[in-house]
C-alpha positions in Angstrom: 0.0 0.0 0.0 1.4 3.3 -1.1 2.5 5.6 1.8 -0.4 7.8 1.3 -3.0 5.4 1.5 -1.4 4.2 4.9 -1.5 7.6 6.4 -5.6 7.6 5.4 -6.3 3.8 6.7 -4.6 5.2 10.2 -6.7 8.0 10.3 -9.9 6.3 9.4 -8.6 3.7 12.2 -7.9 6.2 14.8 -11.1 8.5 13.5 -13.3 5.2 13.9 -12.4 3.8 17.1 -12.7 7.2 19.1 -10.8 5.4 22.2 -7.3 4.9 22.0 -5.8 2.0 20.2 -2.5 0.1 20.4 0.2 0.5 18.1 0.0 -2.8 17.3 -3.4 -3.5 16.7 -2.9 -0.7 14.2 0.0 -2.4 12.6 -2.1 -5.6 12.7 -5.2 -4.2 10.8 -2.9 -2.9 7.9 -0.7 -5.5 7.4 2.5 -3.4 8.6 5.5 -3.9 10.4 4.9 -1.4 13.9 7.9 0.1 13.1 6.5 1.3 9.9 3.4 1.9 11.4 4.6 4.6 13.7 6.5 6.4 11.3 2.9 6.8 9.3 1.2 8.2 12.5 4.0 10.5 13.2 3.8 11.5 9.5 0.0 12.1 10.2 0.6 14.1 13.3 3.1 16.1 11.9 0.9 16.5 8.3 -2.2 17.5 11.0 0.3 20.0 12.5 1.3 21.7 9.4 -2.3 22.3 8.0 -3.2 23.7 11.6 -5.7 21.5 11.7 -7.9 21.5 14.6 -7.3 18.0 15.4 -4.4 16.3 16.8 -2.9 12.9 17.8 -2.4 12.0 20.7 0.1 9.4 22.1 -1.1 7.7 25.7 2.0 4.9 26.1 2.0 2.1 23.9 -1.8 3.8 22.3 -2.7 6.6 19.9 -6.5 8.5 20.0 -7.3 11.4 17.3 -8.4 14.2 19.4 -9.8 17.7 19.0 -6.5 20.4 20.3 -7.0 21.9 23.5 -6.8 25.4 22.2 -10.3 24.6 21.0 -11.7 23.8 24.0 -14.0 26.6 24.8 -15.1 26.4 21.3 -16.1 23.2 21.5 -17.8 23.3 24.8 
């Protein structure tokens, strides 16, 4: 799968499961080494980054979770 189309299946995984999800369940689901696999989500946190998005990824231990910033909190609320 072209590098592209890896960074989208993470995001749809990580959009999808709304809790956060082991790095190598992730891995698992796309057929990937996890060393590969992290290099994609740090690729799609720093992609998320660049565009200012208002959504980031977050990294709890050995998990990853798509989540809104915290700037953005009030807005949100």
């Amino acid at each position: 799968m072209k590098a592209s189309k890896l960074q989208a299946a993470v995001e749809a995984i990580l959009f999808a499961s709304g809790e956060p999800i082991e790095l190598e369940r992730i891995a698992e689901a796309l057929q990937i080494e996890t060393e590969l696999c992290e290099q994609v989500i740090y690729n799609l946190s720093a992609q998320l980054d660049e565009r200012n998005s208002g959504i980031t990824v977050l990294k709890l231990g050995d998990k990853y979770q798509l989540s809104s910033r915290t700037e953005f909190a009030e807005v949100i609320r």
